[in-house]
C-alpha positions, 0 to 999 in steps of 0.5 A: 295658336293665339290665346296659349296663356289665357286666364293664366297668371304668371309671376316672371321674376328678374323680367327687367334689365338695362337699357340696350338694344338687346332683349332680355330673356326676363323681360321676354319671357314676360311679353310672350306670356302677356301676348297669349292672354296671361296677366303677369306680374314683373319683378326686378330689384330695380322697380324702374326697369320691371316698369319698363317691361310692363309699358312694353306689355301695356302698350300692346293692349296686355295687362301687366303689374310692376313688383320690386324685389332683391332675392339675395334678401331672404324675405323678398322672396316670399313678400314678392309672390304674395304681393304677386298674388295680391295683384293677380288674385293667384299664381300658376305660373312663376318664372326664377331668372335671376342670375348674377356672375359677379366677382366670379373667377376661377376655383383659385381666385374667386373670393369667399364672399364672390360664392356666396354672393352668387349662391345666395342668388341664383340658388337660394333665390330660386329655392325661396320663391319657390317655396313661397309659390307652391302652397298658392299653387296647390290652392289653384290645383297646379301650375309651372315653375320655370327656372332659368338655367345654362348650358354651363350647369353642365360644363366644367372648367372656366371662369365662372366657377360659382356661377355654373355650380350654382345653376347646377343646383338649380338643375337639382332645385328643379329636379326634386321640385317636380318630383316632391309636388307633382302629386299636386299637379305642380310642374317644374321645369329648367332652361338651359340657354347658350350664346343668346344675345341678351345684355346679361351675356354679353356682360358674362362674356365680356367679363369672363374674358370669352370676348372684348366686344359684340362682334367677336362675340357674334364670331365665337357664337358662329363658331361654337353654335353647331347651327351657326347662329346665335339666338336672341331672347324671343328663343327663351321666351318661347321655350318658356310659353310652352312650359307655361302652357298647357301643351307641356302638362306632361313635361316635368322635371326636365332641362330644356337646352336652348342652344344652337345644338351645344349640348349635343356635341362632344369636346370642342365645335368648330365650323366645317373649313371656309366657314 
């Protein structure tokens, strides 16, 4: 049903990325809320690569602004969702993707300041700019804030000590959001991917020691993904359209995995015989 988002504003932070061929799950989250008729304010800390985002959505006839922001700077967070409010008149919807796993390691190894860096980020980032949306929010009478998450907020083990934790508190972010504001009409919900082709897990991947390349790591994803495939980006965005939308008006609170299945199974998946 075309026209899902629209009138809508929608603020998607960390919607920018690195040149690659792969799409990223900001910068799709951002398009699929602009191709429903939302206007959208995109942010990255690096204003060349949320410009980027919004040509795409320009060129496709959809109207679309360019912030920069760095949530590990505490002011940002509240200065990039009024000057998001400023640009669109409101916010009803905000989207948290920002996440950073670097110099993450495991328990023994990772530095004092590898944590904090990662916490400062992905947690506090998340808690600031949500905290900034929800007066705006009140004012509109409601609206959906999207946190990106992981499968790995509920893994243990592995060498991304800091990162996983950091998304389980993005999980309780999430969690105390819906239950503190939906008197307001306010819904706040995660998302949780898992072997996503995105230039940000390949880099977490690779970095973590999972794979060296993109064709293992289209080999473990086959074999770890119970439906066999891994997904792309347009997965997240779509999951994110729904929780935009008012489709999802009594869905609150929740996490959404999107990933093959991963969840759903106990201990280690491997593939059926010959597969």
């Amino acid at each position: 049903m075309a026209g899902r988002m629209e009138g809508k504003k929608a603020l998607v932070v960390g919607s920018g990325q690195p040149p690659h061929e792969r799409m990223g799950n900001g910068r799709a989250m951002a398009m699929a809320f602009a191709r429903e008729g939302a206007e959208v304010c995109c942010v990255d800390r690096e204003k060349e690569r949320a410009e980027e985002t919004v040509e795409l959505i320009r060129a496709a006839g959809c109207t679309a602004h360019a912030l920069f922001a760095d949530i590990s700077v505490p002011e940002d967070c509240a200065r990039l969702v009024e000057e998001a409010k400023d640009a669109m008149g409101t916010v009803n919807v905000l989207v948290n993707n920002v996440g950073s796993s670097q110099n993450d390691a495991d328990p023994l190894n990772l530095t004092v300041e590898g944590w904090q860096g990662i916490v400062d980020i992905n947690m506090r980032g998340t808690w600031l700019t949500s905290r900034a949306v929800v007066p705006i929010m009140k004012e509109a009478g409601g609206g959906s804030i999207i946190n990106t998450s992981t499968v790995g907020s509920r893994a243990k083990g592995g060498n991304l000590f800091a990162y996983s934790i950091s998304k389980a508190g993005v999980n309780a972010i999430t969690g105390f959001f819906a239950v503190q504001y939906a008197q307001y009409n306010i819904r706040c919900n995660a998302i949780l991917p898992a072997w996503i082709l995105t230039p940000h897990s390949f880099e977490g991947l690779i970095r973590s020691g999972v794979a060296t390349n993109e064709e293992e790591i289209l080999g473990f994803g086959k074999a770890r993904v119970p439906l066999g495939f891994m997904g792309v980006a347009e997965d997240i965005g779509n999951a994110a359209l729904f929780l935009a939308s008012d489709e999802s008006r009594f869905v609150t609170g929740q996490e959404l995995p999107v990933d093959g299945g991963v969840l759903s199974f106990v201990g280690q998946y491997s593939g059926p015989p010959g597969s």
